[in-house]
LUMKE-288408 format. One record per residue: residue number from 0; residue in one letter; chain; x, y, z of N, C-alpha, C in turn. Coordinates in nm, 3 decimals. Layout:
REM residues N
(NUM,"A","A",(X,Y,Z),(X,Y,Z),(X,Y,Z))
...
//
This chain:
REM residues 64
(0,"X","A",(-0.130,1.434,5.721),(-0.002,1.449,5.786),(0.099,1.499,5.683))
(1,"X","A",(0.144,1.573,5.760),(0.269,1.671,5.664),(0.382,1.560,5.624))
(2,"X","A",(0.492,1.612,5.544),(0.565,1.555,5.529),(0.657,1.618,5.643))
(3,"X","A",(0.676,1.696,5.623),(0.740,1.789,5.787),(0.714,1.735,5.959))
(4,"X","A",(0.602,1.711,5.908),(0.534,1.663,6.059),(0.571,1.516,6.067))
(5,"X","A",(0.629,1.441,5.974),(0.664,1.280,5.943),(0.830,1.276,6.015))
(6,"X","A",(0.890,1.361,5.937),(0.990,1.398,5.970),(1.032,1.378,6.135))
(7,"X","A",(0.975,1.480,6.199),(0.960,1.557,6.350),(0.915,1.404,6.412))
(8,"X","A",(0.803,1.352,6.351),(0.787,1.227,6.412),(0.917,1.124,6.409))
(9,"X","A",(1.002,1.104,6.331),(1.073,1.036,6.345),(1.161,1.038,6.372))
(10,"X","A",(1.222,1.198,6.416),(1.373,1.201,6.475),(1.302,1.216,6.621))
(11,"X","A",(1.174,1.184,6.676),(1.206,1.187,6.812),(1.195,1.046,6.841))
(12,"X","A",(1.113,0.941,6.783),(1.150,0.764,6.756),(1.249,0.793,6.774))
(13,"X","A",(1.347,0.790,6.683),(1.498,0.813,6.664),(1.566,0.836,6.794))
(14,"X","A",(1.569,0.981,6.848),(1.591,0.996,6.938),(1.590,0.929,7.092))
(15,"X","A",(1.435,0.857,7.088),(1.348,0.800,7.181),(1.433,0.651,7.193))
(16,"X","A",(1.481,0.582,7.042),(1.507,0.465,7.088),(1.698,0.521,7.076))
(17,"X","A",(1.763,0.578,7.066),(1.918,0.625,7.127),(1.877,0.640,7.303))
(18,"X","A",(1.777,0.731,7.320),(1.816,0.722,7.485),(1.780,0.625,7.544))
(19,"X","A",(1.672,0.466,7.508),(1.662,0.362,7.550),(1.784,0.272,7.555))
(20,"X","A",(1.868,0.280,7.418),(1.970,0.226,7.397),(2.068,0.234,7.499))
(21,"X","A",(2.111,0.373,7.509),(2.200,0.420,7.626),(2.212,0.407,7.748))
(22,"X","A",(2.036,0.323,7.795),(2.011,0.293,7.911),(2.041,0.146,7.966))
(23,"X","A",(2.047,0.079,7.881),(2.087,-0.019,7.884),(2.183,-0.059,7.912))
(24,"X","A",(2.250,-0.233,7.941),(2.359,-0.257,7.957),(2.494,-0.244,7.873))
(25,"X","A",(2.506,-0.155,7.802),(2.604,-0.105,7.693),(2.594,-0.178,7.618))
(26,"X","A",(2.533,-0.241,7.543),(2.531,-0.318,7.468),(2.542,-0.292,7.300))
(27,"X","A",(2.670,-0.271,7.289),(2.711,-0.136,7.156),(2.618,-0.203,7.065))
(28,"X","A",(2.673,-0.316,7.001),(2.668,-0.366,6.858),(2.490,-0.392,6.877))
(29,"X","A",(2.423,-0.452,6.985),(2.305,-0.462,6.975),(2.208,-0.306,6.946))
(30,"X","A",(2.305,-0.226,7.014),(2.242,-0.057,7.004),(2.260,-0.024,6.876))
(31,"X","A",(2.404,-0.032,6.828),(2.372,0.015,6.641),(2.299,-0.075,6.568))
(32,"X","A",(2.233,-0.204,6.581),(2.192,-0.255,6.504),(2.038,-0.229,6.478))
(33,"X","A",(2.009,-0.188,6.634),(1.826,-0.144,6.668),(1.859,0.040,6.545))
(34,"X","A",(1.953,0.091,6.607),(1.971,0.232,6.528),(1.928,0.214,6.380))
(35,"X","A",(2.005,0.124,6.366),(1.997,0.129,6.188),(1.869,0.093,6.155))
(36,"X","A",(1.853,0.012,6.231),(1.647,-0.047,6.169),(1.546,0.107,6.194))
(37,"X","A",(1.601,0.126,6.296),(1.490,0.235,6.304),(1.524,0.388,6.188))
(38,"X","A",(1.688,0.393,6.163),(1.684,0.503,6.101),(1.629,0.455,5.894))
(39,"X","A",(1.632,0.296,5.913),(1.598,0.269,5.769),(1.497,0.234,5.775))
(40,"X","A",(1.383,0.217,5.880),(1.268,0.215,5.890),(1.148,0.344,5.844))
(41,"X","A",(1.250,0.489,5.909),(1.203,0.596,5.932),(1.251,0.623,5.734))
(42,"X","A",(1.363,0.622,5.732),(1.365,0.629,5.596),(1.272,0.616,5.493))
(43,"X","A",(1.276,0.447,5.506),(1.114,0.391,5.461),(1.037,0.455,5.370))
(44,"X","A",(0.985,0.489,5.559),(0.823,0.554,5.565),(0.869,0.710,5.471))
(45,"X","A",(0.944,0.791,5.498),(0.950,0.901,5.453),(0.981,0.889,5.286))
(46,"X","A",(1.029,0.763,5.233),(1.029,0.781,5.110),(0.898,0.754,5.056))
(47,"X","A",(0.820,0.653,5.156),(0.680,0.609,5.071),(0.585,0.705,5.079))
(48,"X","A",(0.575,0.839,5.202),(0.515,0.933,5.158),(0.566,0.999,5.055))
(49,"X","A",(0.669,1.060,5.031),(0.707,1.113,4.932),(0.628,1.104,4.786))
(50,"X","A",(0.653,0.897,4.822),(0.581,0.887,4.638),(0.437,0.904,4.661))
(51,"X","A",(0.349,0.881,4.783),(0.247,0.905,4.822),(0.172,1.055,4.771))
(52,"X","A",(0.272,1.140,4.805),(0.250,1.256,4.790),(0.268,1.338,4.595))
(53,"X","A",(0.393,1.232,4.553),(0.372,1.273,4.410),(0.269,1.213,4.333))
(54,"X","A",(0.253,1.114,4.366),(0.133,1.039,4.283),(0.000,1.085,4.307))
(55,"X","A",(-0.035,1.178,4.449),(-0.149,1.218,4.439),(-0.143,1.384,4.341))
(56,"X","A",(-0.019,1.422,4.337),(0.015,1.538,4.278),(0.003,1.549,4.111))
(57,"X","A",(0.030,1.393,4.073),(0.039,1.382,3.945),(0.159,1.425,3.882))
(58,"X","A",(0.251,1.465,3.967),(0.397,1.478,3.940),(0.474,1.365,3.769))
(59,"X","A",(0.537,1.487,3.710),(0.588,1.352,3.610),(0.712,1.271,3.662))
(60,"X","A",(0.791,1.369,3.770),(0.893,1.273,3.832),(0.860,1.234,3.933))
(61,"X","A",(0.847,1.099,3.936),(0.815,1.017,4.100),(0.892,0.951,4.182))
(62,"X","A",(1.030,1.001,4.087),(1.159,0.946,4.188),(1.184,1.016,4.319))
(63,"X","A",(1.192,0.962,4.467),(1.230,1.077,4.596),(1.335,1.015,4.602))
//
């Protein structure tokens, strides 16, 4: 899996849980709070491929 293709996967999560949110009983503060987990979730994952990806590279910088 690409790092591109990680990406694409997660702004439609992203996306997927905003239009669940919206469906709901307005429930603001409970909606930004699911937002943030999922956008620092997706974060996460995209930083741990990152190092995933330098460490199989042998990269000397492994900071993402």
């Amino acid at each position: 899996m690409t790092l591109t293709n990680v990406i694409a996967r997660l702004a439609i999560v992203t996306m997927l849980a905003l239009f669940v949110m919206a469906c709901e009983d307005n429930h603001a503060e409970e909606a930004g709070e699911t937002i943030d987990e999922v956008v620092t979730d997706a974060g996460d994952k995209v930083e741990d491929l990152c190092e995933d990806v330098k460490d199989k590279a042998d990269a000397k910088d492994k900071d993402c």
